[in-house]
GUZALO-779503 format. One record per atom (N, C-alpha, C, CB): atom name; x, y, z; residue number from 1; residue in three letters. Coordinates in steps of 0.02 Angstrom, whole numbers, plus 50000, padded with zeros to 5 digits. Glycine has a CB too. Example, Ala and Ser with C-alpha at 12.3 -4.5 7.8 and 13.67 -1.06 7.14 Angstrom:
+--------+-------+-------+-------+-------+------+
: vodren :     X :     Y :     Z : marnu : doba :
+--------+-------+-------+-------+-------+------+
:      N : 50660 : 49716 : 50390 :     1 :  ala :
:     CA : 50615 : 49775 : 50390 :     1 :  ala :
:      C : 50660 : 49835 : 50390 :     1 :  ala :
:     CB : 50565 : 49776 : 50452 :     1 :  ala :
:      N : 50642 : 49888 : 50354 :     2 :  ser :
:     CA : 50684 : 49947 : 50357 :     2 :  ser :
:      C : 50645 : 50002 : 50394 :     2 :  ser :
:     CB : 50704 : 49970 : 50286 :     2 :  ser :
+--------+-------+-------+-------+-------+------+
END
This chain:
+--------+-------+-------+-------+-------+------+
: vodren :     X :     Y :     Z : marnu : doba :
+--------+-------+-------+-------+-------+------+
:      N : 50760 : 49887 : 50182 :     1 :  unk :
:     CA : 50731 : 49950 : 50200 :     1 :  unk :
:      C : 50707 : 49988 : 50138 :     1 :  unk :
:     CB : 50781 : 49993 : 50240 :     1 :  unk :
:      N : 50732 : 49995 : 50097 :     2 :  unk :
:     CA : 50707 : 50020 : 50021 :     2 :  unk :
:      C : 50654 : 49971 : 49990 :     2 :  unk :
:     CB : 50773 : 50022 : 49965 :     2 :  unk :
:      N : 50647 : 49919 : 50009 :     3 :  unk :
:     CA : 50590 : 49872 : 49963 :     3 :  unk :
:      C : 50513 : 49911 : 50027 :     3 :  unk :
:     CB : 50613 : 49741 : 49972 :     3 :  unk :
:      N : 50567 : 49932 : 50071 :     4 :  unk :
:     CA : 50477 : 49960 : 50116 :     4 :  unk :
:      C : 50484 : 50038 : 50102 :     4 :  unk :
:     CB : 50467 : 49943 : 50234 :     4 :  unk :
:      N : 50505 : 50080 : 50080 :     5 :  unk :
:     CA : 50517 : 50147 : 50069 :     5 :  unk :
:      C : 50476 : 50153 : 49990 :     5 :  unk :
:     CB : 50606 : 50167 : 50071 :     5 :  unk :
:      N : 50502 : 50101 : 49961 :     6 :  unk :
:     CA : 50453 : 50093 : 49900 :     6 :  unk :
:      C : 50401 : 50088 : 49908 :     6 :  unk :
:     CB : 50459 : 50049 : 49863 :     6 :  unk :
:      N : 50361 : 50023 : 49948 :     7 :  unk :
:     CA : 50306 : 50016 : 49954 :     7 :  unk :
:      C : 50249 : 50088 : 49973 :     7 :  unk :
:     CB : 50312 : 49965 : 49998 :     7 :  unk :
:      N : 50324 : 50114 : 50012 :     8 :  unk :
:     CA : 50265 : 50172 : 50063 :     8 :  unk :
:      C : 50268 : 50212 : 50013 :     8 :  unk :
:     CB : 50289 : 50216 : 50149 :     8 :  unk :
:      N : 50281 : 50232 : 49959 :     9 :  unk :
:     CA : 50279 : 50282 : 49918 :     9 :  unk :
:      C : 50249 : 50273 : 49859 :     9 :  unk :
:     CB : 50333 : 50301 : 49910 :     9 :  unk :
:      N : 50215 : 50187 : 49850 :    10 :  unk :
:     CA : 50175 : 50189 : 49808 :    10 :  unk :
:      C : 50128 : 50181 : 49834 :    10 :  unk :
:     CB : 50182 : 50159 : 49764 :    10 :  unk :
:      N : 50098 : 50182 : 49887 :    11 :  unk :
:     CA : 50031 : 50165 : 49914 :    11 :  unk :
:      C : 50016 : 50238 : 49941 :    11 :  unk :
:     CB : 50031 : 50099 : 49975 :    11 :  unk :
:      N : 50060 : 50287 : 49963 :    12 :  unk :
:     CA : 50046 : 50352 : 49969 :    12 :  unk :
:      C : 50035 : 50378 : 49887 :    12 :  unk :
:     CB : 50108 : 50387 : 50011 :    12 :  unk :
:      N : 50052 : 50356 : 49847 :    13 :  unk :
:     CA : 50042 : 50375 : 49758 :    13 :  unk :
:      C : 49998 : 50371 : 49750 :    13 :  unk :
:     CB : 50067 : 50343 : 49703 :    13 :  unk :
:      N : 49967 : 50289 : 49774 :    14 :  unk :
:     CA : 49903 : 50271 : 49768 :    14 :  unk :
:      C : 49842 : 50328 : 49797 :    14 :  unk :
:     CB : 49903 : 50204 : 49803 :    14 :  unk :
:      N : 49847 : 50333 : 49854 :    15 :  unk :
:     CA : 49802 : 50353 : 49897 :    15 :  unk :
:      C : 49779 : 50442 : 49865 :    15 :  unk :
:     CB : 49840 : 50343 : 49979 :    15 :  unk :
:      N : 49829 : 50471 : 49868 :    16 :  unk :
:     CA : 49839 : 50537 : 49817 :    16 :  unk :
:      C : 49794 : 50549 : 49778 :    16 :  unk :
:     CB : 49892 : 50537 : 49772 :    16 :  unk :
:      N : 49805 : 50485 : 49749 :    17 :  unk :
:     CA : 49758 : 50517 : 49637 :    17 :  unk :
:      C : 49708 : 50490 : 49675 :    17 :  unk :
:     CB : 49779 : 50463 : 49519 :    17 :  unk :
:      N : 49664 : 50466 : 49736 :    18 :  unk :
:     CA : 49608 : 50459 : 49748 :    18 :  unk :
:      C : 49571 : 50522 : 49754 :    18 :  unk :
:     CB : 49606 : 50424 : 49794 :    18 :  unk :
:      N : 49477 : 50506 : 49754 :    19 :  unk :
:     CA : 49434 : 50568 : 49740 :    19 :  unk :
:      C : 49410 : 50599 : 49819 :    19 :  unk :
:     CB : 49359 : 50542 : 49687 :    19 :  unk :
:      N : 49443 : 50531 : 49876 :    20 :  unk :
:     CA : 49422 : 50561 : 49938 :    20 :  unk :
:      C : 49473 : 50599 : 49960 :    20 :  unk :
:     CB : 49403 : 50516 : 49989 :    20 :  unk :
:      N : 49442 : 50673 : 49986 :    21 :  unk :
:     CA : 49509 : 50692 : 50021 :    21 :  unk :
:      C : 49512 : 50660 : 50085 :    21 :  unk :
:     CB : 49520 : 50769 : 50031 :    21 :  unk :
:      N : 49468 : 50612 : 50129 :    22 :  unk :
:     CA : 49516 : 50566 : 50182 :    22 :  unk :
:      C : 49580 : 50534 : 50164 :    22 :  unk :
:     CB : 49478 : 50507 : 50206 :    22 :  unk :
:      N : 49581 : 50490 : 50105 :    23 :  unk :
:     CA : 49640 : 50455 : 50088 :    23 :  unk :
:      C : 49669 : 50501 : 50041 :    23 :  unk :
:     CB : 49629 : 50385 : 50060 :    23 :  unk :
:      N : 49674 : 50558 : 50026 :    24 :  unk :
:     CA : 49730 : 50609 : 50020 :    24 :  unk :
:      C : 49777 : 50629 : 50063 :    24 :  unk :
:     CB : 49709 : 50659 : 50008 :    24 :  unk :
:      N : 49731 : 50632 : 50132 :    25 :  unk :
:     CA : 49762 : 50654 : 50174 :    25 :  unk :
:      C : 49800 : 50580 : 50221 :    25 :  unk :
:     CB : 49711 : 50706 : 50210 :    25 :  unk :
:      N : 49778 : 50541 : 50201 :    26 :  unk :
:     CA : 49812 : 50482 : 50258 :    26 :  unk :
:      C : 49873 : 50488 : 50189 :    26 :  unk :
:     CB : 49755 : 50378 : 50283 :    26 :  unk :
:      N : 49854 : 50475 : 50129 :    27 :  unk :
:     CA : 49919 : 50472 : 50069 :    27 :  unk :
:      C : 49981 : 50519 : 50089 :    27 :  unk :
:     CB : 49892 : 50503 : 49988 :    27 :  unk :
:      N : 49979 : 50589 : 50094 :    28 :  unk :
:     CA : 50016 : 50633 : 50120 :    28 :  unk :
:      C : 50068 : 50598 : 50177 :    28 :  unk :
:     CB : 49971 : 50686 : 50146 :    28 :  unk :
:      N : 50022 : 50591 : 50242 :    29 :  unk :
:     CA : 50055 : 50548 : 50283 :    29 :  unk :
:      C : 50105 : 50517 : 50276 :    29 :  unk :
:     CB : 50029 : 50515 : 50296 :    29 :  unk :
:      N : 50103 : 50435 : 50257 :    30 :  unk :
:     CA : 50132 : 50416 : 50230 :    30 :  unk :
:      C : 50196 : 50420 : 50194 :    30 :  unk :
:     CB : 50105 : 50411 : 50219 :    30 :  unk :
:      N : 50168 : 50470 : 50159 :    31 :  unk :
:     CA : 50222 : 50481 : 50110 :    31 :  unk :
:      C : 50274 : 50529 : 50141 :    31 :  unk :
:     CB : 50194 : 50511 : 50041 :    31 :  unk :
:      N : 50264 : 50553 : 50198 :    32 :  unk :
:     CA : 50296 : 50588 : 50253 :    32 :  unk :
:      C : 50342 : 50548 : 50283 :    32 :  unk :
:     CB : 50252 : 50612 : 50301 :    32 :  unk :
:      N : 50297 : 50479 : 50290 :    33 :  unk :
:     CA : 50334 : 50417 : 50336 :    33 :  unk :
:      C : 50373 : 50409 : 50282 :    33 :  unk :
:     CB : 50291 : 50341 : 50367 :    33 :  unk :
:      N : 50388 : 50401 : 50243 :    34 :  unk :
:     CA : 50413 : 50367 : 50177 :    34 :  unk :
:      C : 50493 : 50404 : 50156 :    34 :  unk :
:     CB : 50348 : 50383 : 50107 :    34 :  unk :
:      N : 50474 : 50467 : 50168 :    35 :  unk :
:     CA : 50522 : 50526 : 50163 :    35 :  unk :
:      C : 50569 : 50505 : 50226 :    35 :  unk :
:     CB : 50482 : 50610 : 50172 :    35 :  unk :
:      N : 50545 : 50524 : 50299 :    36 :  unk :
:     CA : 50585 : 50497 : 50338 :    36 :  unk :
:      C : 50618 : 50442 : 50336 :    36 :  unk :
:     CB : 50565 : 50495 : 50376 :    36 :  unk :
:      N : 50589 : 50379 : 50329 :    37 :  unk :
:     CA : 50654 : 50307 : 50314 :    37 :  unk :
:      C : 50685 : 50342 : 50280 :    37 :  unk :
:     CB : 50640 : 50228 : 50272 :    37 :  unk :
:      N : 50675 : 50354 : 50230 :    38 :  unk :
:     CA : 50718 : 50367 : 50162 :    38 :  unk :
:      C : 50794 : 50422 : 50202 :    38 :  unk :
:     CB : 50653 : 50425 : 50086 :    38 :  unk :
:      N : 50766 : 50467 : 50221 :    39 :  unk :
:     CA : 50833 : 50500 : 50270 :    39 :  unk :
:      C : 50881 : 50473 : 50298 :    39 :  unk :
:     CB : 50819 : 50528 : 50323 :    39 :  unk :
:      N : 50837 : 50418 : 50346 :    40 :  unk :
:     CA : 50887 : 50375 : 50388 :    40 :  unk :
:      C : 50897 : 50343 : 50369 :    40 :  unk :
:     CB : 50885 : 50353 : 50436 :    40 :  unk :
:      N : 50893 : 50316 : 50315 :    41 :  unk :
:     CA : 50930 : 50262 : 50263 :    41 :  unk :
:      C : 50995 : 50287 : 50260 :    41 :  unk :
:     CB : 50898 : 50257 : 50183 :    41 :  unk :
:      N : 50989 : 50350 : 50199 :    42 :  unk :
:     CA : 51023 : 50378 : 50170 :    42 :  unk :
:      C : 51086 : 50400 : 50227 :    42 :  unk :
:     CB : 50981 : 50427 : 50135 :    42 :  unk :
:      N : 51069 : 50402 : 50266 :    43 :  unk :
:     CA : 51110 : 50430 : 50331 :    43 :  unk :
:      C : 51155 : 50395 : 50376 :    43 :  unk :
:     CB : 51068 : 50452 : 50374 :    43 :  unk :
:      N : 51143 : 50324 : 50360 :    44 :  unk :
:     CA : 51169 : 50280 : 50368 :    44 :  unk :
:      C : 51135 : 50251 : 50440 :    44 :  unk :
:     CB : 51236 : 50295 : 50359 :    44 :  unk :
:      N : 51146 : 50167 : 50437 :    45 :  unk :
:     CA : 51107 : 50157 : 50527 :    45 :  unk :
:      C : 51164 : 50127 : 50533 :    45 :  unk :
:     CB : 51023 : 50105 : 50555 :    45 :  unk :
:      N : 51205 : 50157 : 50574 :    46 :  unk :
:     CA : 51260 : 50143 : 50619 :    46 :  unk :
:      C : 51221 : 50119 : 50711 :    46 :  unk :
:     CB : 51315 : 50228 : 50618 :    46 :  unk :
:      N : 51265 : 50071 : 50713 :    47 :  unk :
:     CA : 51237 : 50033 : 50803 :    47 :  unk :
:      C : 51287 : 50060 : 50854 :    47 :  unk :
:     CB : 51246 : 49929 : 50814 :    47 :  unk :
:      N : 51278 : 50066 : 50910 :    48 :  unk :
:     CA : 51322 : 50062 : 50957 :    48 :  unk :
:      C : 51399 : 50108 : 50985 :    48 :  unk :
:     CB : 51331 : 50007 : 50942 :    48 :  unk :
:      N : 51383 : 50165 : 50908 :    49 :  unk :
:     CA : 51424 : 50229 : 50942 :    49 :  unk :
:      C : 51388 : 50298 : 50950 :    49 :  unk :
:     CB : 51489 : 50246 : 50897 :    49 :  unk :
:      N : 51418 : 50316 : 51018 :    50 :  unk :
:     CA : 51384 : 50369 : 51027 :    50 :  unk :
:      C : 51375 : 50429 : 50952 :    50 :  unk :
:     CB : 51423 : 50398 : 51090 :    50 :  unk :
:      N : 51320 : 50477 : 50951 :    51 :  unk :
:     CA : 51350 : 50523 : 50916 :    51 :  unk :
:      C : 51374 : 50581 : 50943 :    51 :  unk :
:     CB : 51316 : 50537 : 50873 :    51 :  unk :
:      N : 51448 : 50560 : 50974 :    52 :  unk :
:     CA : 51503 : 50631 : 50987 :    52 :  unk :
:      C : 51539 : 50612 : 50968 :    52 :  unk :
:     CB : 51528 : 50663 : 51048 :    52 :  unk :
:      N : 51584 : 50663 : 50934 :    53 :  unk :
:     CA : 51640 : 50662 : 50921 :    53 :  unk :
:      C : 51703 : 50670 : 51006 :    53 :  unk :
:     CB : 51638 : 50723 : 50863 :    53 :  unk :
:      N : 51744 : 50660 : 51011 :    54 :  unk :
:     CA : 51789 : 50652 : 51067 :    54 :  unk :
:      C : 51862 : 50659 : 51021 :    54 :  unk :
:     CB : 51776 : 50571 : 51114 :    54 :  unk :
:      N : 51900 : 50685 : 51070 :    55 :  unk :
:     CA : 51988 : 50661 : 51047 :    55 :  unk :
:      C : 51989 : 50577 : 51027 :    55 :  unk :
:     CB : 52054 : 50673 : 51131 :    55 :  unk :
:      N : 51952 : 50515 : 51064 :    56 :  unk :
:     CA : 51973 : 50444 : 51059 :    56 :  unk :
:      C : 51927 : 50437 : 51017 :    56 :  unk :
:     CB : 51975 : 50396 : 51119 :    56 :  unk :
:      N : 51901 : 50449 : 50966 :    57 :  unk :
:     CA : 51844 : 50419 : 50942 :    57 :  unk :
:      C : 51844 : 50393 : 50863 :    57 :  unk :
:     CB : 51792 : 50469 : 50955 :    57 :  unk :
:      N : 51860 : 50354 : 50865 :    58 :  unk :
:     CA : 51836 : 50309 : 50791 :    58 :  unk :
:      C : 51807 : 50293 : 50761 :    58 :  unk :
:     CB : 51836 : 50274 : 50776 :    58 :  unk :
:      N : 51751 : 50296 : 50773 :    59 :  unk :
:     CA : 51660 : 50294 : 50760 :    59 :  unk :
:      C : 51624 : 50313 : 50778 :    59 :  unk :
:     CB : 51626 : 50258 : 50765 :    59 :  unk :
:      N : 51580 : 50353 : 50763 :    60 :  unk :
:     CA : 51545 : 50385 : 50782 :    60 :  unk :
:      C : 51479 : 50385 : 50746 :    60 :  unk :
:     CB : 51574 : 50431 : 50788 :    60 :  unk :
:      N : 51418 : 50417 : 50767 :    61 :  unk :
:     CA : 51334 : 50412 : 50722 :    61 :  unk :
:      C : 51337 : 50487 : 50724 :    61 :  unk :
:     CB : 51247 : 50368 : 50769 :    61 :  unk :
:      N : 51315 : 50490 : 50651 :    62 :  unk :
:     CA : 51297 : 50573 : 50643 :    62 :  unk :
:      C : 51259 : 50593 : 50674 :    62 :  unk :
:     CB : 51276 : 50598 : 50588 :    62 :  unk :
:      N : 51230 : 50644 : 50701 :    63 :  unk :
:     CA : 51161 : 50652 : 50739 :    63 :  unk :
:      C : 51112 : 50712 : 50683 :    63 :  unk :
:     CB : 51181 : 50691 : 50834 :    63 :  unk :
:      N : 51113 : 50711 : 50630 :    64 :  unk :
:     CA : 51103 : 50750 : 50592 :    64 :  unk :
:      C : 51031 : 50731 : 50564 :    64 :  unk :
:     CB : 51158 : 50754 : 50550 :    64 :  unk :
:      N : 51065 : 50667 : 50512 :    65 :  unk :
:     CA : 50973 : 50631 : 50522 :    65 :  unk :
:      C : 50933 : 50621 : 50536 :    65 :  unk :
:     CB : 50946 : 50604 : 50526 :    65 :  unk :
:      N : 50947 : 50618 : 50603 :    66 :  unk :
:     CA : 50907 : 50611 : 50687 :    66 :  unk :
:      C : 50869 : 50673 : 50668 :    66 :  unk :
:     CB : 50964 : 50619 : 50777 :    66 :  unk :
:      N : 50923 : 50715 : 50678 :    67 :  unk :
:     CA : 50884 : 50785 : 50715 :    67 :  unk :
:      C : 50843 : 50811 : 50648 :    67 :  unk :
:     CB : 50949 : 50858 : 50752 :    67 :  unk :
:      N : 50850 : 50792 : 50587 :    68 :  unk :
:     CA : 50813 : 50792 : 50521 :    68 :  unk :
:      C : 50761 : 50776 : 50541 :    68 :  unk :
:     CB : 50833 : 50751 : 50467 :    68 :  unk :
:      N : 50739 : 50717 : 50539 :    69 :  unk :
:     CA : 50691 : 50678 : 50533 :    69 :  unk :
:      C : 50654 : 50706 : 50597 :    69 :  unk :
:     CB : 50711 : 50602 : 50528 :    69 :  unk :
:      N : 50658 : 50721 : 50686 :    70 :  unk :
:     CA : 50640 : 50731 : 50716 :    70 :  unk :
:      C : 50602 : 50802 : 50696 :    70 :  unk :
:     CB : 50676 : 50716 : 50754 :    70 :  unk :
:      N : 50625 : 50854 : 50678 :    71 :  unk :
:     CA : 50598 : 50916 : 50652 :    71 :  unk :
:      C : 50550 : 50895 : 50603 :    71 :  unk :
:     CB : 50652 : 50962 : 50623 :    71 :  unk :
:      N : 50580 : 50852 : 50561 :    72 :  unk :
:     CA : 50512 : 50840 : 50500 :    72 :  unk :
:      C : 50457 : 50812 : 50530 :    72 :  unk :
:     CB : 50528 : 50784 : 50434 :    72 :  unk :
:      N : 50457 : 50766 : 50567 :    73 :  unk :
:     CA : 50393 : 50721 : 50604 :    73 :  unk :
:      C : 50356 : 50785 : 50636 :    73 :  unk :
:     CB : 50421 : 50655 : 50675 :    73 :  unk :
:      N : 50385 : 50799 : 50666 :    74 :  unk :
:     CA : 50340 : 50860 : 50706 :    74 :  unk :
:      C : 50293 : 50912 : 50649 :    74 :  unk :
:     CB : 50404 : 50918 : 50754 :    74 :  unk :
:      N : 50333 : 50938 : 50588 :    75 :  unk :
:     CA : 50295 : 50971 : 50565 :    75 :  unk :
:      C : 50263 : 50918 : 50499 :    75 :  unk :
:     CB : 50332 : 51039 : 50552 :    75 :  unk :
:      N : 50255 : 50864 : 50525 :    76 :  unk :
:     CA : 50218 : 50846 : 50457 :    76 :  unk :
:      C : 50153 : 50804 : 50505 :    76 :  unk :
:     CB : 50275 : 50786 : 50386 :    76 :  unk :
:      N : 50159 : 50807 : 50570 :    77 :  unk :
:     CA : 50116 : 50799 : 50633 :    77 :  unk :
:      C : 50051 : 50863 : 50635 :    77 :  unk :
:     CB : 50174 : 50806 : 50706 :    77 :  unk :
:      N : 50106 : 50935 : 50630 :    78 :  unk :
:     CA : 50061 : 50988 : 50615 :    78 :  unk :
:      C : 50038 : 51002 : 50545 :    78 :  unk :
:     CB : 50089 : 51043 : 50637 :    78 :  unk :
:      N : 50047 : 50987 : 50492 :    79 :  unk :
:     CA : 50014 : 50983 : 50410 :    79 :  unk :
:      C : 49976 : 50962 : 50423 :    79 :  unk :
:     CB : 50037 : 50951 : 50349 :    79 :  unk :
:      N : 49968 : 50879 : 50446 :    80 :  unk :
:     CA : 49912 : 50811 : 50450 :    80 :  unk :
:      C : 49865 : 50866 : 50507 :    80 :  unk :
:     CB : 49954 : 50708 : 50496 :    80 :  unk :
:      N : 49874 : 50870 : 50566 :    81 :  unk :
:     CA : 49813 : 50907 : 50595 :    81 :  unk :
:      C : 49780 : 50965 : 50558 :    81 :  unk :
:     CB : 49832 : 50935 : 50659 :    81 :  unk :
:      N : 49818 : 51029 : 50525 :    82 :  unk :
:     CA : 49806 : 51064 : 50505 :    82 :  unk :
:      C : 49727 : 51037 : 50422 :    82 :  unk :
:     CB : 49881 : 51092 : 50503 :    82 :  unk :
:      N : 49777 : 50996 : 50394 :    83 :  unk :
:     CA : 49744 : 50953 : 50347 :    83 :  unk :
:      C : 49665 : 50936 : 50357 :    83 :  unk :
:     CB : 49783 : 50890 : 50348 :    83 :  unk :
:      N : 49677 : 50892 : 50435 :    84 :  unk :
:     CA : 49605 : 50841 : 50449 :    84 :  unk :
:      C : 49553 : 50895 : 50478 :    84 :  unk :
:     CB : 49617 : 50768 : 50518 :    84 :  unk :
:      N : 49589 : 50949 : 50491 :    85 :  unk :
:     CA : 49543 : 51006 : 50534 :    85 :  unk :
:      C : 49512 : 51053 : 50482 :    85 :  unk :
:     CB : 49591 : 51057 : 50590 :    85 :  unk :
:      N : 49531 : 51061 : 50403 :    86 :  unk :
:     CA : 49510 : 51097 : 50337 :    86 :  unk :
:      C : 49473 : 51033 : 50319 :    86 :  unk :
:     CB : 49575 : 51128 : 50278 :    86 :  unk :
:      N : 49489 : 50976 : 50320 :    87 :  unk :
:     CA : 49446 : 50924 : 50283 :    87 :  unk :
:      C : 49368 : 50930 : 50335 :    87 :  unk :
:     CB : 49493 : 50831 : 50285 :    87 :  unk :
:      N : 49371 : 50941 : 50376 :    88 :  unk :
:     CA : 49301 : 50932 : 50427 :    88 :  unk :
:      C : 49275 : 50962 : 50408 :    88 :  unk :
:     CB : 49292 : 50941 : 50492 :    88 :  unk :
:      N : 49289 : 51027 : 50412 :    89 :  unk :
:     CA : 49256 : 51104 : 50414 :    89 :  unk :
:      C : 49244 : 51086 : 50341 :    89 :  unk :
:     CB : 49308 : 51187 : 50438 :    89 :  unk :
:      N : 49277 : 51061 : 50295 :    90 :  unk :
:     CA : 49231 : 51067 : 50209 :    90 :  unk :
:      C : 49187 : 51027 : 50201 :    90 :  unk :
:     CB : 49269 : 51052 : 50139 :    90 :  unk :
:      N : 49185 : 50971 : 50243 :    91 :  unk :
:     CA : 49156 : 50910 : 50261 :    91 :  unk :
:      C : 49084 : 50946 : 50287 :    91 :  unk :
:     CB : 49205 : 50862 : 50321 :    91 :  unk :
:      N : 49066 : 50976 : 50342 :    92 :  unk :
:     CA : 49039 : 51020 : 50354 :    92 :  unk :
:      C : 48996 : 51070 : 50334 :    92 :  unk :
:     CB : 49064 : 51031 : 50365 :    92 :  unk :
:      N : 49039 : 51098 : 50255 :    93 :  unk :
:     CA : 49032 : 51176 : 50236 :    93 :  unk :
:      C : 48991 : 51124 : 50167 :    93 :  unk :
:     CB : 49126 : 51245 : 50221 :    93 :  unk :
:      N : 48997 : 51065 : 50146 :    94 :  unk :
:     CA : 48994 : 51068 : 50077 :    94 :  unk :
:      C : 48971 : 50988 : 50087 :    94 :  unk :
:     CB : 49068 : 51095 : 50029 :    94 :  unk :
:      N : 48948 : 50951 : 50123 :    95 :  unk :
:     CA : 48927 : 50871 : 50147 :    95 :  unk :
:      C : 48953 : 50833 : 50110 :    95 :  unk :
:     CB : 48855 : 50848 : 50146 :    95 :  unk :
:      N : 49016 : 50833 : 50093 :    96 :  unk :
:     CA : 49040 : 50786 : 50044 :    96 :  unk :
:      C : 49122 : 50782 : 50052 :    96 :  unk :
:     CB : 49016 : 50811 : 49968 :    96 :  unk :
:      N : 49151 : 50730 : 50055 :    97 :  unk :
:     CA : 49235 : 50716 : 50043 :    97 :  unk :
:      C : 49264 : 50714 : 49992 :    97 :  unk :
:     CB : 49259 : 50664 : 50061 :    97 :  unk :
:      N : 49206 : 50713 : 49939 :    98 :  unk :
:     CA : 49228 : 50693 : 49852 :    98 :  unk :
:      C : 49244 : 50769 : 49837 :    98 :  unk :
:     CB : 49151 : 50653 : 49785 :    98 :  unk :
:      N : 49324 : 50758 : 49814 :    99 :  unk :
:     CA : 49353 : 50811 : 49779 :    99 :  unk :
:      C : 49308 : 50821 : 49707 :    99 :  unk :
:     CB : 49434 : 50793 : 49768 :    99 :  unk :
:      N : 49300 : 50800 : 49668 :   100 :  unk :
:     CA : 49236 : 50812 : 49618 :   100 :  unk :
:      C : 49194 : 50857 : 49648 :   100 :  unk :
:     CB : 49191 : 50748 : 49601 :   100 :  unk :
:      N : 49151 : 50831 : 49683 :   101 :  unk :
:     CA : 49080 : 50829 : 49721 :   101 :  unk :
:      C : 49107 : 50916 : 49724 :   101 :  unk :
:     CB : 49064 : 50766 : 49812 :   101 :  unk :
:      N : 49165 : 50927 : 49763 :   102 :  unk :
:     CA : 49177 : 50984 : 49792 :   102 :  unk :
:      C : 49195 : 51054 : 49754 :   102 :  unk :
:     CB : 49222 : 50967 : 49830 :   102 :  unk :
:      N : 49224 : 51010 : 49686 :   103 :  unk :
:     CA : 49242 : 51088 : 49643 :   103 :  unk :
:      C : 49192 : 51066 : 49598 :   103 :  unk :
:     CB : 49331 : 51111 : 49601 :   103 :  unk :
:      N : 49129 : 51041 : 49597 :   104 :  unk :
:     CA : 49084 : 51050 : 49557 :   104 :  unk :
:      C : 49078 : 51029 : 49484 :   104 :  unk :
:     CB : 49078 : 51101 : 49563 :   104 :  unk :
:      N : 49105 : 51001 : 49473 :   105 :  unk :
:     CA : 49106 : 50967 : 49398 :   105 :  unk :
:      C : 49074 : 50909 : 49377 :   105 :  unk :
:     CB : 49167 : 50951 : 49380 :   105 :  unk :
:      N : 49078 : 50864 : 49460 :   106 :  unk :
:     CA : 49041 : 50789 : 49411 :   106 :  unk :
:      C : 48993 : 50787 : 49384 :   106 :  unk :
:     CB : 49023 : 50731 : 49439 :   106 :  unk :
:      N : 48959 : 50833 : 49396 :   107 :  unk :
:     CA : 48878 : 50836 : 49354 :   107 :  unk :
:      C : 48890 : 50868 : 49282 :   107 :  unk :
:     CB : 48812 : 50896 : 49400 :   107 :  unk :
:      N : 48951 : 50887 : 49288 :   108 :  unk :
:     CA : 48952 : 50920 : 49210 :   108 :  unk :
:      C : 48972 : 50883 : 49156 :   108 :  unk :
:     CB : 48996 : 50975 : 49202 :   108 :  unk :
:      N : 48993 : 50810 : 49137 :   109 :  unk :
:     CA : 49018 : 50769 : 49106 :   109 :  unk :
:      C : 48977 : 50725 : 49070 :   109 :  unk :
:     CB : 49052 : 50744 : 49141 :   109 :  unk :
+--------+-------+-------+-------+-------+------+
END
């Protein structure tokens, strides 16, 4: 699970230092997904006990991670929309995805 938590966090690295903001924004993503394993890693993946605690209970799954990761998905569901819906409208406002293109410099070099 860490040889793929890696991966996702260098290919979200990758995608980042790119000049499109499409693959900025899929990079972000990612690296969202990347964050989450990494939680439930860290959190341990226990099989086959409930997570309650009880008077009889010997094992148990935290439900903490869970409910981590569930809150994070959701708001990194609303970033990514929020994101692709500013990328249009600049897309739009300015005919171009190239972060260059957009703060105006490549012509100055």
């Amino acid at each position: 699970m860490s040889i793929v938590i890696g991966i996702l966090f260098m290919i979200a690295t990758y995608l980042m230092l790119s000049k499109s903001l499409l693959r900025i924004i899929v990079g972000t993503g990612l690296l969202s997904h990347g964050a989450h394993l990494l939680i439930l890693t860290m959190g341990g993946l226990k099989r086959g006990a409930p997570p309650l605690l009880g008077e009889n209970a010997a094992d148990y799954t935290d439900p903490l991670p869970q409910a981590l990761i569930l809150t994070a998905i959701v708001i990194s569901f609303g970033v990514t929309a929020f994101f692709l819906v500013l990328a249009y409208r600049a897309y739009k406002e300015l005919g171009t995805d190239n972060i260059e293109q957009m703060r105006g410099t490549e012509g100055n070099e």
